[in-house]
Structures are given as structure tokens and as C-alpha cells.
C-alpha positions as CSV (number, residue, x, y, z in Angstrom):
1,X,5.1,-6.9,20.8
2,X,8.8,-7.8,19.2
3,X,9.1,-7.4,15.6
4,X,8.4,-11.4,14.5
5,X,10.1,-13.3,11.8
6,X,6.6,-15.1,11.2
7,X,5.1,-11.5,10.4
8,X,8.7,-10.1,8.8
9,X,8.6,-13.2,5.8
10,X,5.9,-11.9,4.7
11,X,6.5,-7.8,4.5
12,X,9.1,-5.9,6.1
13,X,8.5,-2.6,7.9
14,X,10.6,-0.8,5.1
15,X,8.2,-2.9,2.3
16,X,5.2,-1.7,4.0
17,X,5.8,1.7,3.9
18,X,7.2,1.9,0.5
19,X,4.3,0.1,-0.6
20,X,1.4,2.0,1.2
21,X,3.1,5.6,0.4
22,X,4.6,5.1,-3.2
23,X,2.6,2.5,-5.1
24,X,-0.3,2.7,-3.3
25,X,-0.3,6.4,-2.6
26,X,-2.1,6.2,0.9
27,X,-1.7,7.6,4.1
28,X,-1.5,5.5,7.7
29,X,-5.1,7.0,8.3
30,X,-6.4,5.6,5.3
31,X,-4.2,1.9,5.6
32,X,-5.7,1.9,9.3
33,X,-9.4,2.4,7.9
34,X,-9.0,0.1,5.5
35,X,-6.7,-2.7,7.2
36,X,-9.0,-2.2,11.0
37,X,-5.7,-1.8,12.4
38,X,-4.8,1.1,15.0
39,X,-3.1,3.7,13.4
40,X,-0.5,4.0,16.4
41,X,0.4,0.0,15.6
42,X,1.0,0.7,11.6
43,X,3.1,3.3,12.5
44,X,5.3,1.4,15.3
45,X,5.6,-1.2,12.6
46,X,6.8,0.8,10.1
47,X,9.1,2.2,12.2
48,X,10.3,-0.8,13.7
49,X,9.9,0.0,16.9
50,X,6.9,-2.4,17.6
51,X,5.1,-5.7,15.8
52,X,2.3,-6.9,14.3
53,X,0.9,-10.0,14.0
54,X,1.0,-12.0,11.1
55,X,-2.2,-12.0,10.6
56,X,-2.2,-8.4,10.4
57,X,0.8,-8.3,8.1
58,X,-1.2,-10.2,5.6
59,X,-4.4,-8.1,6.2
60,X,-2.2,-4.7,5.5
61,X,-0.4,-6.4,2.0
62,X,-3.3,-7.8,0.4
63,X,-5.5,-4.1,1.1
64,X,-2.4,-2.1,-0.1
65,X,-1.7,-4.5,-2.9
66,X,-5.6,-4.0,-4.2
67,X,-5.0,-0.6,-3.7
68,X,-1.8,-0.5,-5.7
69,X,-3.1,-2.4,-8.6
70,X,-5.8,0.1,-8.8
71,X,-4.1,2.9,-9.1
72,X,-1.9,1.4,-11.9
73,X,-5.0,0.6,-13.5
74,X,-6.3,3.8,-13.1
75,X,-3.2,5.5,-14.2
76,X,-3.0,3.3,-17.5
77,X,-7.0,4.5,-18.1
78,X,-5.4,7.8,-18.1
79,X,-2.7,7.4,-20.3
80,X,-4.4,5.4,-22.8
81,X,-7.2,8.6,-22.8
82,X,-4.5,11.0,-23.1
83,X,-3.3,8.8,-26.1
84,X,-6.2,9.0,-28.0
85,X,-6.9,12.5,-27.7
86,X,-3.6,13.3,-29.0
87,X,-3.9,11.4,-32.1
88,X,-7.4,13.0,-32.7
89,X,-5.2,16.4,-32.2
90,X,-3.2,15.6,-34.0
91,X,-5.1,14.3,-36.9
């Protein structure tokens, strides 16, 4: 399968993978568990060597976009915690 401009609008290989390995922080195993999409097709896609549907597309944003927001949200817990115990330290 070509690389579409249906599928393309709505994430481009280079979007995907910056997304699933820098805001979402996962790997292609984990994307394919999550998404139900072979493993072998995320990675032609993000190589752009080979296409996925747009259906698929969409699948693989909104999963790594979930992911993504909770990692921020988890990384925000963090900070706010580590906030907290320094003013108690500092108190």
C-alpha cells in the first residue's frame, strides 16, 4: 500500500514517530498492542516505505495522543510532589 494523502492529512510518518517515541515515550511493540496494528505496518509507515489506512492513522493518533497526555499528567503529578516536599525542606 502507497503512502495516501487521505491517511498523510491527518499524521505524517515523521509526526508519528516523534509522537509515539518522544511525547508518548512508547515503543512500536507497545503502539502495535495498543493500536491492533502489525508491528511490521507501523514500522513501514514510519519509515515511509509503506501505508496505512486512514482509518488506521486515526486509530494510531488518538492511542498515542491518550498516551501522551498521560504522561504529561503524570509528569506534572511529579513535579508538583517534588514541589511540596521542597518547601516542607525547606521550612
Amino acid at each position: 500500500m502507497e503512502l495516501s494523502n487521505d491517511a498523510l492529512v491527518i499524521m505524517t510518518p515523521v509526526e508519528m514517530r516523534r509522537l509515539r517515541k518522544e511525547l508518548a515515550g512508547w515503543t512500536l511493540d507497545r503502539l502495535s498492542e495498543e493500536s491492533k496494528i502489525n508491528k511490521t505496518q507501523l514500522s513501514r509507515f514510519e519509515n515511509a516505505r509503506n501505508g496505512l489506512t486512514r482509518s488506521q492513522v486515526e486509530t494510531c493518533k488518538g492511542v498515542l495522543l491518550r498516551a501522551a497526555a498521560e504522561r504529561e499528567r503524570q509528569i506534572a503529578a511529579l513535579l508538583l510532589r517534588e514541589g511540596r516536599e521542597e518547601m516542607v525542606a525547606e521550612s
